[in-house]
N, C-alpha and C positions, 0 to 999 in steps of 0.2 A: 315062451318068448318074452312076455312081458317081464318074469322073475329074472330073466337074465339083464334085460336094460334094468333092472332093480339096481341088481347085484354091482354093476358095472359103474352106473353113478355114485354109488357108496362108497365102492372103490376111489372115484374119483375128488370125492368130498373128503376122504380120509389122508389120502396127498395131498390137499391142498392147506387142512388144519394143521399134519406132520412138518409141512414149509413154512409156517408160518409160528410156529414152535420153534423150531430150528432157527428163523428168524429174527425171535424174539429174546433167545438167550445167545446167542453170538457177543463176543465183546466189542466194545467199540474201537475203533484206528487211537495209538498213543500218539498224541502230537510231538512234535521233534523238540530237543530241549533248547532254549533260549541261550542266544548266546551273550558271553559276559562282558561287558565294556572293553576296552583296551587300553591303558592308561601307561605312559613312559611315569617311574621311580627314580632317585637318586637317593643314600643312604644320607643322613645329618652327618657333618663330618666338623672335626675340632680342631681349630689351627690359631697362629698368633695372627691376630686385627692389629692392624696403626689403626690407633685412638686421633682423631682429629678434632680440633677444636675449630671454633667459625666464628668470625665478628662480623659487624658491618661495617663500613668505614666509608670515606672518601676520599676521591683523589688531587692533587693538589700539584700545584708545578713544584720543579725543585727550589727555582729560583723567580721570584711575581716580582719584575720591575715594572709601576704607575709611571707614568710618560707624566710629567707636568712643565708646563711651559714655565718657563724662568723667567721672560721679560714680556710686561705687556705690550700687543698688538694685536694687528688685525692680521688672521689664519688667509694666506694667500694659496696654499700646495699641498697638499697630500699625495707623497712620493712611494705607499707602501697601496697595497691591496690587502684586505683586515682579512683574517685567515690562516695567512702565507708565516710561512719559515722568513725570517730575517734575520742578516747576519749580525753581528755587534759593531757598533761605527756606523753603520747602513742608515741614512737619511731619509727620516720619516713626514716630519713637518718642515713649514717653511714662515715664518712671519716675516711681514711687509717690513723690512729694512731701512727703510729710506732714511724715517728718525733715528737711526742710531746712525746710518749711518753720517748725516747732517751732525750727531751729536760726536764722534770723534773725529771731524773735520776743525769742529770747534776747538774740542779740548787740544789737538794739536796743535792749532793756530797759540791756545793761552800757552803753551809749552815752549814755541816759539817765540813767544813776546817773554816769559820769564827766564829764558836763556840768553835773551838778550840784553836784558837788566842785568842777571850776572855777567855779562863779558863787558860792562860797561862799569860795574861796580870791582869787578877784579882790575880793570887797566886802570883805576884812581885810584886801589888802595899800591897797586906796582908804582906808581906816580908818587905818590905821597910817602912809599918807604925810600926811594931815592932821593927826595930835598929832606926828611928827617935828618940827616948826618949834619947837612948846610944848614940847619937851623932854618929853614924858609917855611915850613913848616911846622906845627905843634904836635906835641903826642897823642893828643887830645882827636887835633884829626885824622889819625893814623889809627888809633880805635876806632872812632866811629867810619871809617874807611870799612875796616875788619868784618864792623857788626853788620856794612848794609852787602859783604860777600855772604857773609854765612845766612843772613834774612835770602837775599836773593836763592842761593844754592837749595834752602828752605823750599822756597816757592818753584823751583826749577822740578825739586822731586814731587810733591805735593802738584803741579801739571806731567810730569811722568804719569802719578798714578791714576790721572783722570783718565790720561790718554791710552792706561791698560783697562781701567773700567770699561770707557766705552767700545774700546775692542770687545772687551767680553764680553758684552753686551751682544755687539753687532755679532756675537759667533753664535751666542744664542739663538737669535730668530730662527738657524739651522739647528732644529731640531733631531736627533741622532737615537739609535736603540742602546742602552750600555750594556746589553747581551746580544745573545745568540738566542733564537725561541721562535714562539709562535705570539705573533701578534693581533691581540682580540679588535673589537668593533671597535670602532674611531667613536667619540662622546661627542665630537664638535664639527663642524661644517665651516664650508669653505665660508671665509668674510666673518667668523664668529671674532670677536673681540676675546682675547684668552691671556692668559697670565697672573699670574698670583693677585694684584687689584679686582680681578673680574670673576665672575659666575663661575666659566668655564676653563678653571685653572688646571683639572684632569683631563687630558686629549685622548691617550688609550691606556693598554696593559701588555707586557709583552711577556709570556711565563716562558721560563726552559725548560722542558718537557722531557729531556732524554739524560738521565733516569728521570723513572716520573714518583713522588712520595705518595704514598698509601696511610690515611691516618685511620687508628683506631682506638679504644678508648677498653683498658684492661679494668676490669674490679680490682681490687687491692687484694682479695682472695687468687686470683688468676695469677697476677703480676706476683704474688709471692710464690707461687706452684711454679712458675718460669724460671725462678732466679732457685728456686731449690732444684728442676730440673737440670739446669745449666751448671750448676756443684757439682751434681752427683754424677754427672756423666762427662765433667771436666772439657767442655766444651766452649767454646765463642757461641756467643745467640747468634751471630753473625751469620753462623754454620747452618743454623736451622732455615730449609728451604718455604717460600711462603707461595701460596696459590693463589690466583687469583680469579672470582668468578665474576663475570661482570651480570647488570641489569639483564640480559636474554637468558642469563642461564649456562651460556659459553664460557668455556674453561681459557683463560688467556697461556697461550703456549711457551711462554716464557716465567722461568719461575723469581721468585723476588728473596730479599735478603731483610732482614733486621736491620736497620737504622741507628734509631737513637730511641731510649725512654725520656721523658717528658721530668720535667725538673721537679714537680710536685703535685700529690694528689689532688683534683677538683673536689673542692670539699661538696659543691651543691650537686654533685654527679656521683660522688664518690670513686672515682675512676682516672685514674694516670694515662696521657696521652702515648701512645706508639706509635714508631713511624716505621717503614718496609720504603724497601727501593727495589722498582721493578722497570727494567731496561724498556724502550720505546724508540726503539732505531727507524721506525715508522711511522709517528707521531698518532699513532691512531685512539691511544689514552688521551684524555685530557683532561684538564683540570677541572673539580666539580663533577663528575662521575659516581655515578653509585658503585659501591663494590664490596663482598662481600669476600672476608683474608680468613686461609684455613693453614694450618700448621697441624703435622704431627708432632703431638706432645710426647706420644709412648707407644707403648703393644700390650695386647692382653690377648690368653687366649679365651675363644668363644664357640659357640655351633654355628656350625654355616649351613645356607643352605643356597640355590639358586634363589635369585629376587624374582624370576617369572613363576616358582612356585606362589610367590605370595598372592592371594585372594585380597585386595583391600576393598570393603564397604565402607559405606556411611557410616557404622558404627562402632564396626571392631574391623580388626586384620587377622584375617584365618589364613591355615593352611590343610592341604586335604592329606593325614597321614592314614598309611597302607597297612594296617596290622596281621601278625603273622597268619591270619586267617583267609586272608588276602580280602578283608573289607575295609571300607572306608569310614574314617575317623574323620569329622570337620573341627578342629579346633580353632577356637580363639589363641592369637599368639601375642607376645610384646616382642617389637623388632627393635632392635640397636642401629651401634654403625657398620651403615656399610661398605665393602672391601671389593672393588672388581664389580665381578658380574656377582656375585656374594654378598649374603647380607649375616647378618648376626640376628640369633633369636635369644633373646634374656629368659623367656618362659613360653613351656608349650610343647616344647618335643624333649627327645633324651638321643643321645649319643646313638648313632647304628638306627635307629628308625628310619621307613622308610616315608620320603613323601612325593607325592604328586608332581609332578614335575609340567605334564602336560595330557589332556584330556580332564581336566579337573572340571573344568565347568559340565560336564554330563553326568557327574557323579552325584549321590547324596548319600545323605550319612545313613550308617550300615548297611549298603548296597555294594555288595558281591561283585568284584574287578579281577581283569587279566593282568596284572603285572607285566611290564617288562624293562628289560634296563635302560636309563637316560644317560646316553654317552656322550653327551656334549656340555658336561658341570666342567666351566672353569676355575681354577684353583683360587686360592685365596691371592690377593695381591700386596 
């Protein structure tokens, strides 16, 4: 009895060392394999760029008429609100008239007194050429008859011209715009003593704004590259369309035109002035405006690629390209100009490469990606 419970735990012991062998050489579960990024591609592709050139400039009215008062007095009316559109003719100032007009009440009064000397000197020399014949008179006094019509007639025009001075005078104190524009801050206040004698002889400024001038300022390298462009393609500058971007960075929606070039190089700049004319049917340019003027000068062709491909750091501009392996390349690039949603790369990729389009930022360099194609590259512009 007892050899059989022997036998039996032996048994028992020997299954459980067999399990446990069996256990111990079993292989382990293969973990599932890792899946690869997902990354949208676009191939670098080569087309013709417009080349644009960019200055900065300012903007300027077509036409800056200074308001100055012509005749001294005391500023009684301001008939404009500073801001505002005003037409040409349109009554801006008003000076205190009274002394002018006291002063051509005057000069007409002397005008009247020397018209009346002449009608008094013409009916003696009439008198005096009718007893000439009778001898009741000399010749002597039929000259001197003569000399005091022509002195008088003298003094008749010489009160004429007073009495158009001080009209003109008096039209003065009405102050008038001699365009059409936009009229800036008034300089002077009501009761200011104003006129060329005084302080405040400039009362405002009134520019005309529609077209409004663009100036900018060429190198004598540039300005020669325009005028050889303008040969070779047998063109008016005139023709060449102008951009304009203002201070926020906004594209002004209306394009502008070549002007005029400047009469002579700035010898301490070295640089010849340009002007552009850009329509302002809105008056919302104005003069004194920051503004930066772009022209296409040419075409070249170049690699494009999307500009959301481009990575830009602090210190370089990369791009993430896909090589035939399907891994990722981070390159350093140099970017150009850009065309559209398009930009130009000078160095860094080759023609048919693929690059990153989108998922770029979970990539790094030589890590294993899913490719797939980015359908929304738009073409060069």
């Amino acid at each position: 009895m007892k050899k059989n419970r022997s036998l039996s735990a032996s048994r028992c012991y020997l299954v459980l060392i067999g399990s446990l062998l069996l256990l111990s050489c079993s292989k382990p579960p293969q973990q599932a394999p890792a899946m690869l990024p997902a990354v949208k591609v676009t191939e670098v592709i080569q087309d013709d760029v417009a080349v644009f050139e960019e200055w900065v400039g300012t903007l300027d009215g077509m036409v800056n008429a200074t308001i100055n008062a012509q005749v001294t007095g005391y500023l009684i009316k301001q008939n404009y609100k500073e801001g505002d559109l005003v037409k040409k003719d349109q009554l801006l100032y008003e000076i205190d008239p009274r002394t002018f007009q006291a002063a051509l009440a005057q000069a007409k009064a002397s005008l009247a007194q020397q018209q009346a000397v002449l009608q008094t000197n013409q009916l003696a020399l009439n008198r005096i050429k009718r007893l000439l014949p009778e001898k009741a008179v000399s010749v002597l006094d039929r000259d001197n008859a003569v000399g005091a019509v022509a002195t008088a007639n003298a003094q008749v025009l010489a009160a004429q011209a007073a009495v158009d001075t001080a009209q003109l005078n008096l039209g003065f104190t009405k102050i008038t715009s001699p365009i059409s524009g936009i009229a800036g801050v008034s300089k002077t206040q009501l009761g200011d003593l104003v006129g060329p004698g005084s302080a405040n002889n400039e009362l405002t400024t009134v520019s005309q704004v529609n077209p409004i001038r663009a100036y900018i300022g060429l190198s004598e390298s540039q300005y020669l590259h325009f005028v050889e462009q303008k040969q070779n393609s047998h063109q008016e500058s005139g023709t060449v369309p102008l951009e304009l971007k203002l201070a926020d960075n906004s594209v002004y929606p209306h394009s502008g035109k070549f002007f005029f070039a400047g009469r002579a190089v700035d010898v301490s700049t070295g640089t010849i002035k340009v002007a552009g004319l850009f329509p302002n049917t809105n008056n919302v340019l104005r003069p004194g405006m920051y503004a930066r003027i772009r022209a296409n000068v040419s075409k070249e062709t170049g690699l494009l690629v999307p500009q959301v491909a481009v990575m830009q750091l602090q210190t370089a501009t990369q791009l993430a390209v896909v090589n035939k392996e399907d891994k990722v390349e981070i390159r350093t690039v140099t970017l150009g100009q850009s065309s559209g949603k398009l930009v130009v790369v000078k160095e860094g990729v080759k023609l048919g490469e693929r690059v990153i389009v989108e998922g770029g930022q979970k990539v790094r360099n030589g890590m294993k990606v899913q490719p797939a194609p980015y359908t929304a590259t738009a073409k060069a512009e």
